[in-house]
C-alpha positions as CSV (number, residue, x, y, z in Angstrom):
1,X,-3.8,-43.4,-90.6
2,X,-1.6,-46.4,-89.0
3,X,0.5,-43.9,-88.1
4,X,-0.7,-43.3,-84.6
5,X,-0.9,-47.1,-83.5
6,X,2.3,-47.8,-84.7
7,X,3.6,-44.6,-82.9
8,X,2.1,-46.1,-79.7
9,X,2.8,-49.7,-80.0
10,X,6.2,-49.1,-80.9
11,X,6.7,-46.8,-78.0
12,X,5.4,-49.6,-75.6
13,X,7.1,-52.2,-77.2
14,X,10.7,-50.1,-76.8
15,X,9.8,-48.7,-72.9
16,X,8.5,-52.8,-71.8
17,X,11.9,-54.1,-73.5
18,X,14.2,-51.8,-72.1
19,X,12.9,-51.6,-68.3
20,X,12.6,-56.2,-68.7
21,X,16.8,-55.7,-69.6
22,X,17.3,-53.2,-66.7
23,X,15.4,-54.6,-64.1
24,X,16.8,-58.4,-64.8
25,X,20.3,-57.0,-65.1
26,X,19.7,-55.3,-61.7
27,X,18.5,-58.4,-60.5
28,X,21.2,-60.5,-61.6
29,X,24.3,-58.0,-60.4
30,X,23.0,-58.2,-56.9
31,X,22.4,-62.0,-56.8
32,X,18.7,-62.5,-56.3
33,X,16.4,-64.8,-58.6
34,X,14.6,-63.3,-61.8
35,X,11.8,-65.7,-60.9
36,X,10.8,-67.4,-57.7
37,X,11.2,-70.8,-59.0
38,X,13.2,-72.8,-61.4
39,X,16.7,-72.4,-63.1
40,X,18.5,-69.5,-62.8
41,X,19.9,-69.3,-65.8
42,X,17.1,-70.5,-68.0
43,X,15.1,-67.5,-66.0
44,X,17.9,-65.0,-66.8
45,X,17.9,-66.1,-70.6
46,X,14.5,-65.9,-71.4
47,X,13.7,-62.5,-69.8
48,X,16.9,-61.1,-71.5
49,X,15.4,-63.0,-75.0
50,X,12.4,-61.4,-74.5
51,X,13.4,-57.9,-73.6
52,X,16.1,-57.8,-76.6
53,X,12.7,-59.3,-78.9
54,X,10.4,-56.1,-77.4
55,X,13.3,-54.0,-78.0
56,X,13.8,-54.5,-81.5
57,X,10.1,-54.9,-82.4
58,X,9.7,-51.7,-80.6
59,X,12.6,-50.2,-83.1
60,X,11.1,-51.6,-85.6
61,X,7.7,-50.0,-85.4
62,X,9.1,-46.3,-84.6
63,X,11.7,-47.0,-87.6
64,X,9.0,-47.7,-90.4
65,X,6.3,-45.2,-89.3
């Protein structure tokens, strides 16, 4: 029964993780801010935190369906 919610959850949780790693990693190789405002590098940790975090909760889910 918590099959299907963990199916779709996990799926979101993979697809929002890997495109928050692609799209800062294609923001940092061509030099422009991952946020408007603030440090650079505090900006570029925390997205790539966060994206690894969705990534592997995402994993998770799919993995113990």
């Amino acid at each position: 029964m918590e099959a299907g919610p963990a199916f779709f959850a996990g799926t979101v949780c993979v697809l929002f993780g890997a495109l928050l790693l692609v799209w800062t990693v294609a923001r940092m190789r061509r030099g422009e801010p991952v946020v408007a405002e603030g440090s650079p590098v505090v900006a570029a940790l925390l997205t790539v935190t966060f994206g690894a975090f969705f990534l592997a909760g995402g994993l998770w889910l799919l993995l113990n369906l």
